[in-house]
BAPANU-939314 format. One record per residue (C-alpha): x, y, z; residue in three letters. Coordinates in nm, 3 decimals. Layout:
<<X Y Z> "ala">;
...
//
This chain:
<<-2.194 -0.896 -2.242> "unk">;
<<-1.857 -0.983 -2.415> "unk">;
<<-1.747 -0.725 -2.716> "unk">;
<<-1.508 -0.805 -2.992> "unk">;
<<-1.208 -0.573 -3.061> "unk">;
<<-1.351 -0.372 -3.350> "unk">;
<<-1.242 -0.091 -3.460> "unk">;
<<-1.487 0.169 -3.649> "unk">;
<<-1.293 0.318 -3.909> "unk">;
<<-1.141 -0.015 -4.035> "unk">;
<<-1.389 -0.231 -3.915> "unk">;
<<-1.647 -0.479 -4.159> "unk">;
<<-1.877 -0.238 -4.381> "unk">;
<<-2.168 -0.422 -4.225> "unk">;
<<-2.051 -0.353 -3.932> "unk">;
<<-2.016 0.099 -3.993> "unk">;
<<-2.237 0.238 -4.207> "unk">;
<<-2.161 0.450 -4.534> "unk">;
<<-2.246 0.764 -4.385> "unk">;
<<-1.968 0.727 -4.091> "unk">;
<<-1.720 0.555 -4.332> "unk">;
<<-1.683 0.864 -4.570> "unk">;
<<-1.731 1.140 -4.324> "unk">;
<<-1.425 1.040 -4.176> "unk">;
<<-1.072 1.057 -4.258> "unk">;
<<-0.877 0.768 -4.271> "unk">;
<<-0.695 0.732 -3.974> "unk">;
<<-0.301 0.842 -3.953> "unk">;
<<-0.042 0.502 -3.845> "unk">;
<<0.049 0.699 -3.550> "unk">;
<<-0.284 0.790 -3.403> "unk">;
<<-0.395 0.411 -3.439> "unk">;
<<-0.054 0.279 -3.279> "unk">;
<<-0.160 0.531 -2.972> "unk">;
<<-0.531 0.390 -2.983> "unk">;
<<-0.425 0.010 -2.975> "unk">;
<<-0.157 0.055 -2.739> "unk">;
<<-0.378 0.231 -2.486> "unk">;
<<-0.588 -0.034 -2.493> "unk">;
<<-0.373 -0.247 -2.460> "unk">;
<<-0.284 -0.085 -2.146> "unk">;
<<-0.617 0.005 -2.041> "unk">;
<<-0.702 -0.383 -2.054> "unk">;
<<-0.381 -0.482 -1.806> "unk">;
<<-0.402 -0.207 -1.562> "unk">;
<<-0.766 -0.375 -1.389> "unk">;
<<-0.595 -0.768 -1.486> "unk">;
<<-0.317 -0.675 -1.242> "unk">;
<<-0.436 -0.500 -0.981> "unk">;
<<-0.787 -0.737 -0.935> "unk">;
<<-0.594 -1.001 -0.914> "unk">;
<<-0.390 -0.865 -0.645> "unk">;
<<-0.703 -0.752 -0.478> "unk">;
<<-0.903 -1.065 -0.566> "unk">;
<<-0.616 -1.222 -0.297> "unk">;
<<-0.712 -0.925 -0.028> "unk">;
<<-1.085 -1.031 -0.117> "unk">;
<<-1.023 -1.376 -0.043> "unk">;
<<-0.863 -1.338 0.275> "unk">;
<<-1.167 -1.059 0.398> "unk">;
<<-1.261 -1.110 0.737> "unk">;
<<-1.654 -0.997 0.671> "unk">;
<<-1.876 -1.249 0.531> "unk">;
<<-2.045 -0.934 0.375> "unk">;
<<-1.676 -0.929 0.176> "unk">;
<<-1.665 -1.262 0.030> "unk">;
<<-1.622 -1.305 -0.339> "unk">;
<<-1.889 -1.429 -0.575> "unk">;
<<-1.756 -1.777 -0.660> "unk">;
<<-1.846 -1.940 -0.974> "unk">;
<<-1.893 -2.345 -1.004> "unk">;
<<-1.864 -2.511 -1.277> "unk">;
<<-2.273 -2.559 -1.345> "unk">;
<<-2.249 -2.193 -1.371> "unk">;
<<-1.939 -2.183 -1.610> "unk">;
<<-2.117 -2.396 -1.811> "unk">;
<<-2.454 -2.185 -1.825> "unk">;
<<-2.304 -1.832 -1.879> "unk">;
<<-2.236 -1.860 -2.244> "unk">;
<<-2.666 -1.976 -2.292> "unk">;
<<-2.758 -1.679 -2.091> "unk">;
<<-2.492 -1.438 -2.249> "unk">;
<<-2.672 -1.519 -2.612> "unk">;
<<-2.995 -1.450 -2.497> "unk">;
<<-2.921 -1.157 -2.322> "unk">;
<<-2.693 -1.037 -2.646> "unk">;
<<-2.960 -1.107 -2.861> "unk">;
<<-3.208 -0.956 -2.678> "unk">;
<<-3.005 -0.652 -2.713> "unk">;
<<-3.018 -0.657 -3.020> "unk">;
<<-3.394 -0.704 -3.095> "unk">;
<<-3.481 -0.439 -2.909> "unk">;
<<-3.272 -0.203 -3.104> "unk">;
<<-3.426 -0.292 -3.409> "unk">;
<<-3.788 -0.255 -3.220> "unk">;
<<-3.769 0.031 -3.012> "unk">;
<<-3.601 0.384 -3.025> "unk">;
<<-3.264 0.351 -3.018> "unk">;
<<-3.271 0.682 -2.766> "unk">;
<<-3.542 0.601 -2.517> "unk">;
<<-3.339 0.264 -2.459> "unk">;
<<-3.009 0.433 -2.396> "unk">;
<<-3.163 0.656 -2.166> "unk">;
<<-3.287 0.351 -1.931> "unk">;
<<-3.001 0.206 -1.981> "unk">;
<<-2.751 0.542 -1.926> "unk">;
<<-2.940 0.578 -1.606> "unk">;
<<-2.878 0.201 -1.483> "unk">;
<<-2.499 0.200 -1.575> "unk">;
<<-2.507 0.607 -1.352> "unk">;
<<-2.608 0.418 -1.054> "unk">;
<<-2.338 0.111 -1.060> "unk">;
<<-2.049 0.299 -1.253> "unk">;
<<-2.047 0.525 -0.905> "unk">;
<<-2.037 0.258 -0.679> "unk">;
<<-1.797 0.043 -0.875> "unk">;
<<-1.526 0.372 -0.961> "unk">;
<<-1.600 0.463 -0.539> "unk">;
<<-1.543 0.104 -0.446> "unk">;
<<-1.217 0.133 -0.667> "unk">;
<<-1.023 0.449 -0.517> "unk">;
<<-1.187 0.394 -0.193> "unk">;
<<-0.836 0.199 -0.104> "unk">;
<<-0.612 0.515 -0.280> "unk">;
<<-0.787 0.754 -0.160> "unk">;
<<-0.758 0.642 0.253> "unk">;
<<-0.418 0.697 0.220> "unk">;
<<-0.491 1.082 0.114> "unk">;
<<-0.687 1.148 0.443> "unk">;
<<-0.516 1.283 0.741> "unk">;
<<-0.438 1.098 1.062> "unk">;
<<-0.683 1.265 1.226> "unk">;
<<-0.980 1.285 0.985> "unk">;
<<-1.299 1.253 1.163> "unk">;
<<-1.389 0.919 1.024> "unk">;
<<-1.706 0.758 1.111> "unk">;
<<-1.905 0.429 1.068> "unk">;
<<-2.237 0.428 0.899> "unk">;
<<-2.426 0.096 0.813> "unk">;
<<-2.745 0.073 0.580> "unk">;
<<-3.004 -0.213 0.645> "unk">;
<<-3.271 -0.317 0.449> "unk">;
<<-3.466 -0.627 0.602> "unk">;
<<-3.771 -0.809 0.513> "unk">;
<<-4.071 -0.947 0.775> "unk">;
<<-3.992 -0.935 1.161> "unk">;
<<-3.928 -1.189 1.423> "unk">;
<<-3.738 -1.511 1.292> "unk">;
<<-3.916 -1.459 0.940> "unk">;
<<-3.685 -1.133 0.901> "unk">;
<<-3.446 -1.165 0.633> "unk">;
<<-3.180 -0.955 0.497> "unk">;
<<-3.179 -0.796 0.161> "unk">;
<<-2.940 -0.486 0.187> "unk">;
<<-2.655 -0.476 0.468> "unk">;
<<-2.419 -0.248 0.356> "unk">;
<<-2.157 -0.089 0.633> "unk">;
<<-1.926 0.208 0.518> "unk">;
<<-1.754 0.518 0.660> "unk">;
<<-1.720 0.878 0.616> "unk">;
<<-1.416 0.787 0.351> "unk">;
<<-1.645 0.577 0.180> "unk">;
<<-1.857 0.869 0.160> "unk">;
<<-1.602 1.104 -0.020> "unk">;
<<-1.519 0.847 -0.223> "unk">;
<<-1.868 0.845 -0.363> "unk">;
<<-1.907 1.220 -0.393> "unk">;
<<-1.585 1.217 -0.630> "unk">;
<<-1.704 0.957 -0.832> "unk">;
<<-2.078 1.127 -0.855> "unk">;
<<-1.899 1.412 -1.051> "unk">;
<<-1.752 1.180 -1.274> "unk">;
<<-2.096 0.998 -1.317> "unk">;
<<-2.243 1.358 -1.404> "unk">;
<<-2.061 1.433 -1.665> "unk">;
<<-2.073 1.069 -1.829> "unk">;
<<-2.485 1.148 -1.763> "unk">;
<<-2.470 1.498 -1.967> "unk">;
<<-2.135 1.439 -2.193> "unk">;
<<-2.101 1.087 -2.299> "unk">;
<<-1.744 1.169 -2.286> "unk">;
<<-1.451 0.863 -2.390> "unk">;
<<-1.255 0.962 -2.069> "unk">;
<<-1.563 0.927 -1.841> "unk">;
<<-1.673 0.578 -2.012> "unk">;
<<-1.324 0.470 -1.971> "unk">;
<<-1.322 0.534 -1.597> "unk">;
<<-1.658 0.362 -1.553> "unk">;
<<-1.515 0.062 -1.781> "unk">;
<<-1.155 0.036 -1.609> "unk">;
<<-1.396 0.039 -1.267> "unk">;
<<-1.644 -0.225 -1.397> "unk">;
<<-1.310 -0.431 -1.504> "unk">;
<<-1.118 -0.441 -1.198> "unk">;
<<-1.431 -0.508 -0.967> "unk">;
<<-1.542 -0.803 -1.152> "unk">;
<<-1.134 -0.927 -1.150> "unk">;
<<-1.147 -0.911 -0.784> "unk">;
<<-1.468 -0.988 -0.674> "unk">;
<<-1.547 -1.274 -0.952> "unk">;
<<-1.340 -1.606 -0.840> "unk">;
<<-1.346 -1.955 -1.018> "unk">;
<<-1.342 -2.190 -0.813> "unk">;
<<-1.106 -2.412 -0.961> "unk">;
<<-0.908 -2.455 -1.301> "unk">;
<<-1.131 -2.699 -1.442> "unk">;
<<-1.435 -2.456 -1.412> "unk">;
<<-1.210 -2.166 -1.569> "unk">;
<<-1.133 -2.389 -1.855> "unk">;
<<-1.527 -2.477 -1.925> "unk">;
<<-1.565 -2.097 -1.903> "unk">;
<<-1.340 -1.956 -2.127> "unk">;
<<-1.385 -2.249 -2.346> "unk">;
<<-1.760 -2.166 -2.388> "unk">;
<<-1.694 -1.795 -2.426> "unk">;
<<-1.450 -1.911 -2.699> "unk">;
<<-1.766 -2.079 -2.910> "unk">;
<<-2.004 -1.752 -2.840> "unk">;
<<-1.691 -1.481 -2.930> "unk">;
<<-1.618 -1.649 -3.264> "unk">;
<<-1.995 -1.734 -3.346> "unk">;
<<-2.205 -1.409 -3.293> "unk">;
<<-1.857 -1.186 -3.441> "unk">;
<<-1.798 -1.442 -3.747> "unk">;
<<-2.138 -1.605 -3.771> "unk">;
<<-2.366 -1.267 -3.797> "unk">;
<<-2.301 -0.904 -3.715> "unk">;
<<-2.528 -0.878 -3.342> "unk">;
<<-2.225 -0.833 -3.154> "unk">;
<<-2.098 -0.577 -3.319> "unk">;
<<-2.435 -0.372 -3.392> "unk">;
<<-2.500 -0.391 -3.049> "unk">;
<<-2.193 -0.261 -2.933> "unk">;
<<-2.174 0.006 -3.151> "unk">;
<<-2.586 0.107 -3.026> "unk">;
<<-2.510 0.043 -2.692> "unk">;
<<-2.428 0.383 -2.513> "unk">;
<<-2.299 0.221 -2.228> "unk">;
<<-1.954 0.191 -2.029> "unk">;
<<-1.921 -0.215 -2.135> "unk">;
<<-1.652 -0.132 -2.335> "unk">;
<<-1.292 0.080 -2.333> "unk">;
<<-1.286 0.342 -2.616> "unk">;
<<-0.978 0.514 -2.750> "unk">;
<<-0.992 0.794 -3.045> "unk">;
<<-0.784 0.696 -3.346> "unk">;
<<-0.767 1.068 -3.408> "unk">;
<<-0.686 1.220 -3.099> "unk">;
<<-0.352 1.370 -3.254> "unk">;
<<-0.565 1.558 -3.479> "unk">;
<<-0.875 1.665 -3.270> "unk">;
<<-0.762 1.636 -2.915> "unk">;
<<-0.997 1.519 -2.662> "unk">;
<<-1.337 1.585 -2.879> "unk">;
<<-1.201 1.331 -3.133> "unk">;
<<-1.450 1.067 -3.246> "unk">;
<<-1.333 0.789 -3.458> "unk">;
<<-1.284 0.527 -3.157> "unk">;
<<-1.135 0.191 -3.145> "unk">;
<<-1.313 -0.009 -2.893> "unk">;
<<-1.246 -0.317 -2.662> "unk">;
<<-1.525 -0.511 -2.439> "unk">;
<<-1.493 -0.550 -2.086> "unk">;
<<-1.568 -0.900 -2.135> "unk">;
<<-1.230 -0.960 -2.344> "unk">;
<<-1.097 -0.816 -1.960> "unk">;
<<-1.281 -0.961 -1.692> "unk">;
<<-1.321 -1.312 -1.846> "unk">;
<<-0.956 -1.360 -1.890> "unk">;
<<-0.852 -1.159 -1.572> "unk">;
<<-1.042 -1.381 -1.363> "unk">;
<<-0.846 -1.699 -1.473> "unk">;
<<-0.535 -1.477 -1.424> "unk">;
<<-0.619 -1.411 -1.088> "unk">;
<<-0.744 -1.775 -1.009> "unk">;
<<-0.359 -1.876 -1.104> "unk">;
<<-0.234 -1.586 -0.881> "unk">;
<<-0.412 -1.763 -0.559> "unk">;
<<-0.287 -2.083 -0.628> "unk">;
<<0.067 -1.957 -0.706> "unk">;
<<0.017 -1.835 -0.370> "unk">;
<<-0.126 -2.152 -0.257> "unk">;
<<0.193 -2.300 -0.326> "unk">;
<<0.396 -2.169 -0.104> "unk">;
<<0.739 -2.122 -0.320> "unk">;
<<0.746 -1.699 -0.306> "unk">;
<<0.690 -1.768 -0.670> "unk">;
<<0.417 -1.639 -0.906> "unk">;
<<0.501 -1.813 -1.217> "unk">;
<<0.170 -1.886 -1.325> "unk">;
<<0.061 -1.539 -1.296> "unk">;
<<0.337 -1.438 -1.461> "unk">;
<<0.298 -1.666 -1.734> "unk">;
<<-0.113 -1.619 -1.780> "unk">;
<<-0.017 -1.245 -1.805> "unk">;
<<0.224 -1.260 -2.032> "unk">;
<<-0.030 -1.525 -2.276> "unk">;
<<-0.295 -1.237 -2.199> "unk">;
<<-0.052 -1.003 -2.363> "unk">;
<<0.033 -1.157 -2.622> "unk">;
<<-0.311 -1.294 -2.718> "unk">;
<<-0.455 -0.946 -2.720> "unk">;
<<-0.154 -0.888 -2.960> "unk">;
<<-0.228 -1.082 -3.193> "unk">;
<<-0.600 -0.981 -3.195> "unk">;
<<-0.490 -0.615 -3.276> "unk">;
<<-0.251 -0.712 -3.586> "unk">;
<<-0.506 -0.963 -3.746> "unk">;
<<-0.751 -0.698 -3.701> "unk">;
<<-0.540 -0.457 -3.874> "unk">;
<<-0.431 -0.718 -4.126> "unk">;
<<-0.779 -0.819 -4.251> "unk">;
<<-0.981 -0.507 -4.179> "unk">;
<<-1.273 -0.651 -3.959> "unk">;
<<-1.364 -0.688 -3.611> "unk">;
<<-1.198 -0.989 -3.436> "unk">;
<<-1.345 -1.174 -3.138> "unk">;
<<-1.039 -1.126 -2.862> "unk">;
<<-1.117 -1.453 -2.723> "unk">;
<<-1.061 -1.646 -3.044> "unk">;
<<-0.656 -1.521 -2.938> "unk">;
<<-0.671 -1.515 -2.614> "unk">;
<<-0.822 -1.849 -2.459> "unk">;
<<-0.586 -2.046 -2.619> "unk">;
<<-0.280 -1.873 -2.529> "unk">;
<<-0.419 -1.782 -2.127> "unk">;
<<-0.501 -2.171 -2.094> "unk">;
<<-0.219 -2.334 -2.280> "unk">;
<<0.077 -2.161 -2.178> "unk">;
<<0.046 -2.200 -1.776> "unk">;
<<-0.076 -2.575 -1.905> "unk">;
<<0.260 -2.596 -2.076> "unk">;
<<0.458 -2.484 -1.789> "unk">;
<<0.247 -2.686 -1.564> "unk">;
<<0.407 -2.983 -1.776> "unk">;
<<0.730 -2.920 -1.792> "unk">;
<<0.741 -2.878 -1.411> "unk">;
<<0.549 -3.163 -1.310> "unk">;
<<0.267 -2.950 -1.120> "unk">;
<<-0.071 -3.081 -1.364> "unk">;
<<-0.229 -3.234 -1.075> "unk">;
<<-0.151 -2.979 -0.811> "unk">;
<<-0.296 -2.733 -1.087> "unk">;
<<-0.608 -2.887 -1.137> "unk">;
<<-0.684 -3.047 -0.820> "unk">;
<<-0.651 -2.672 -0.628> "unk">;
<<-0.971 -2.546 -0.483> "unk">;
<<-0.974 -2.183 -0.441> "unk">;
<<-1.286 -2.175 -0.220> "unk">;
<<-1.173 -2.465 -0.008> "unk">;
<<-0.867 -2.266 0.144> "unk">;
<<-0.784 -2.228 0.485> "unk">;
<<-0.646 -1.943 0.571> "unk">;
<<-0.436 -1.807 0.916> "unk">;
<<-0.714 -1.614 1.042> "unk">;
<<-1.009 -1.764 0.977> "unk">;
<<-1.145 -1.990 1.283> "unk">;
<<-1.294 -2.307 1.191> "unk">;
<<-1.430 -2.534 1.427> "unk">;
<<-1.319 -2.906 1.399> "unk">;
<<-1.433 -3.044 1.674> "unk">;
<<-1.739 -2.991 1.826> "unk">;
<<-1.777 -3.075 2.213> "unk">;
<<-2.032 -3.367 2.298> "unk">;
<<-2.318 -3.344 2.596> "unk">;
<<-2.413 -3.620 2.773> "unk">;
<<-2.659 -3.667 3.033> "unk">;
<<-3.048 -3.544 3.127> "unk">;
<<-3.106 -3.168 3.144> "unk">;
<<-3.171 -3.222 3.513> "unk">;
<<-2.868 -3.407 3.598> "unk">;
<<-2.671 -3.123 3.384> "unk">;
<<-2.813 -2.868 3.566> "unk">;
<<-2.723 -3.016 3.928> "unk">;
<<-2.358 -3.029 3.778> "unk">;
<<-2.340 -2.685 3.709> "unk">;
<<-2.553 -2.563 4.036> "unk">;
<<-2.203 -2.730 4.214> "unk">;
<<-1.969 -2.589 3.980> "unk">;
<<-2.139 -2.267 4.052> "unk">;
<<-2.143 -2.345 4.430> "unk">;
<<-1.811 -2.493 4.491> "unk">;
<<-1.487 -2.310 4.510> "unk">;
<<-1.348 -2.100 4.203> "unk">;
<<-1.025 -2.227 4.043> "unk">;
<<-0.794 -1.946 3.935> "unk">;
<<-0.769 -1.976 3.592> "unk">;
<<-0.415 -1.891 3.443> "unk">;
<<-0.351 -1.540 3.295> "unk">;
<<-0.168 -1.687 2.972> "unk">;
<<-0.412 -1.801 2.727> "unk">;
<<-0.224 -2.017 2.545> "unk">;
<<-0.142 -2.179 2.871> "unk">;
<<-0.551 -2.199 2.849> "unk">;
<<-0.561 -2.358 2.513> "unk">;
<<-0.292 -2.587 2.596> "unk">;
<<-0.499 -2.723 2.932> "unk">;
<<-0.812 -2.740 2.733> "unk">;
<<-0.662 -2.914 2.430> "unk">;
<<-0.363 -3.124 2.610> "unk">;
<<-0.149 -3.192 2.278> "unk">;
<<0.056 -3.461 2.393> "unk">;
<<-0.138 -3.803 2.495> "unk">;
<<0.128 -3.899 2.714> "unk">;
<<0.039 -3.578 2.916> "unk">;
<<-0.352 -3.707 2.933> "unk">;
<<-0.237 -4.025 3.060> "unk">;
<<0.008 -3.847 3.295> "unk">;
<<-0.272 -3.615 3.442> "unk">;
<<-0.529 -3.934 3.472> "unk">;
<<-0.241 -4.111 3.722> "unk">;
<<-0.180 -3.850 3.926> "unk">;
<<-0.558 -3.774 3.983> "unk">;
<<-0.581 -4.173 4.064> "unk">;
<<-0.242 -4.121 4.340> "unk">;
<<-0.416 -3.797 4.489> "unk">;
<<-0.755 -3.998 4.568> "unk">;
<<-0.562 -4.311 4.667> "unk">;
<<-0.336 -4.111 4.919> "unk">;
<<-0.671 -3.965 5.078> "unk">;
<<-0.819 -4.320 5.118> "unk">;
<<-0.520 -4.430 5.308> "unk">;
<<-0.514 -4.104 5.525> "unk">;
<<-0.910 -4.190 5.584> "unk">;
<<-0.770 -4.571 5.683> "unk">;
<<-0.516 -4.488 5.958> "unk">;
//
């Protein structure tokens, strides 16, 4: 679910009610220049380092480690199921309790906060350990039926690293469980961000530009067009969204009057950013201009959010600012150095990379299962041929390179056997 930028004390009065509005003091220019700019900051920490990561994730090794890669049906889908899920929300809070459905909901968001903030310091913490840790390999299996019906549902392999990695962030799910404490949100948000920047991957720029553009039409209509967006976010006691008090100069950490960003303004964004990081890469030029450049628009996009926001006093959907200025100023560059096609013809889950084997050529059988059989009964039986010790010496008799080498090979085999018929002769 995508949140607008909204910020409680100066948001719409629909949006806060009269109660909260007057029980609070208006908010001091330096503690709101703290709150946006720690936003800000909060939103480009997970942008940069997913999309470094998002390059590690597409280069994994492990099928198990692959990214999720979204086409552009899906792209094109998201924004239907993001309003029904939104207003779903929404109904439901104006059904049910309010408290019974952030309980379910608080308990959900306990489970997946730990294993997104464990899957996040898992790579700063293993440099923490000592050389000679005992560190060992555990795999969980869940599988379905038996013989070939048997199907995998969880296969999950991880380490005794993994597993203090987990217990730290258990403590910090606790005391998001019992507290509801801005910190502990914050470190389930910034965990939730940089996952899905890393582990979410368009698969090309065309499909990033149907997303955002879609996202674009459901940000401005459910902030601008009613108030669900921003009732539900301000119900929903759950880490989709990066808090920071406007008053924490006067109350410290138990302040209360929070401006708020939604991890959707983050992720959506991010993952475009880090689409134009792999094909920077994919470019070969040591360059990263795009990134650079989509950065940079993400900056000042969210910018510009924060001082309209403060200008006219009422939430503003992020992605009104920033889809135009992520998209159009790595198109503009794209222009001016002649790289449009390259850009949009680039197929992030089409790449090859160094060490992943693919097979091009597959080896063809010809023959009768008997007659094959026979063959190998006189392979088997004949005398063995000492294979050389270098392997690429094996890779390069196996898959002769030059032709003029095959035809080489051929003659002499055809000079042998002619030499032994004329020994036979005299």
């Amino acid at each position: 679910m995508d949140t607008a930028l909204s910020d409680p004390q100066n948001g719409s009065a629909e949006a806060a009610s009269p109660a909260n509005v007057t029980a609070r003091p208006p908010s001091t220019p330096e503690g709101i220049a703290l709150a946006y700019g720690s936003l800000l900051l909060m939103a480009l920490l997970p942008i940069f380092f997913g999309a470094l990561r998002s390059v590690r994730c597409a280069r994994g090794k492990n099928a198990s480690d692959m990214p999720e890669t979204i086409t552009s049906r899906d792209a094109a889908r998201f924004p239907i199921i993001a309003s029904c899920t939104l207003l779903g929300l929404y109904l439901f809070f104006k059904i049910f309790s309010q408290e019974y459905i952030n309980l379910l909901l608080s308990m959900y968001f306990f489970v997946l906060g730990i294993l997104a903030l464990s899957h996040t310091i898992s790579p700063f913490m293993s440099k923490f350990f000592p050389a000679n840790f005992p560190n060992r390999q555990y795999q969980l299996l869940f599988t379905q039926g038996s013989g070939e019906n048997k199907e995998e549902i969880i296969n999950y392999e991880f380490d005794t690293k993994d597993l203090v990695c987990l217990g730290l962030s258990s403590i910090v799910g606790v005391w998001y469980l019992l507290r509801k404490h801005w910190i502990a949100n914050n470190l389930f948000g910034l965990a939730f961000s940089l996952n899905g920047v890393e582990l979410l991957h368009l698969n090309n720029v065309s499909t990033g530009c149907i997303l955002l553009g879609g996202l674009f039409i459901y940000d401005v209509f459910w902030v601008f067009g009613t108030n669900v967006m921003v009732t539900v976010a301000r119900s929903f006691e759950a880490p989709i969204k990066l808090v920071f008090p406007q008053d924490l100069l006067e109350k410290g950490l138990e302040a209360d009057n929070f401006a708020m960003l939604g991890l959707g303004d983050i992720v959506i964004p991010g993952i475009f950013i880090a689409l134009l990081l792999r094909f920077d890469i994919s470019l070969k030029k040591n360059t990263h201009t795009y990134f650079y450049t989509s950065f940079a628009a993400y900056i000042f996009g969210l910018g510009l959010t924060i001082f309209i926001m403060h200008i006219f006093k009422h939430a503003q959907p992020a992605l009104l600012y920033l889809v135009p200025a992520c998209i159009g100023f790595p198109v503009l560059v794209a222009l001016a150095k002649g790289e449009v096609t390259e850009m949009f013809s680039y197929e992030s889950s089409a790449e090859i990379l160094p060490h992943t084997p693919r097979l091009t050529h597959f080896p063809t059988v010809s023959g009768s299962p008997a007659s094959l059989a026979d063959s190998m009964q006189q392979k088997l039986a004949g005398p063995r041929r000492r294979r050389p010790q270098n392997p690429s010496a094996i890779y390069e008799e196996s898959n002769p390179k030059d032709p003029a080498a095959v035809t080489e090979s051929k003659e002499g085999t055809e000079t042998s056997a002619s030499k032994g018929l004329e020994k036979k002769e005299k």
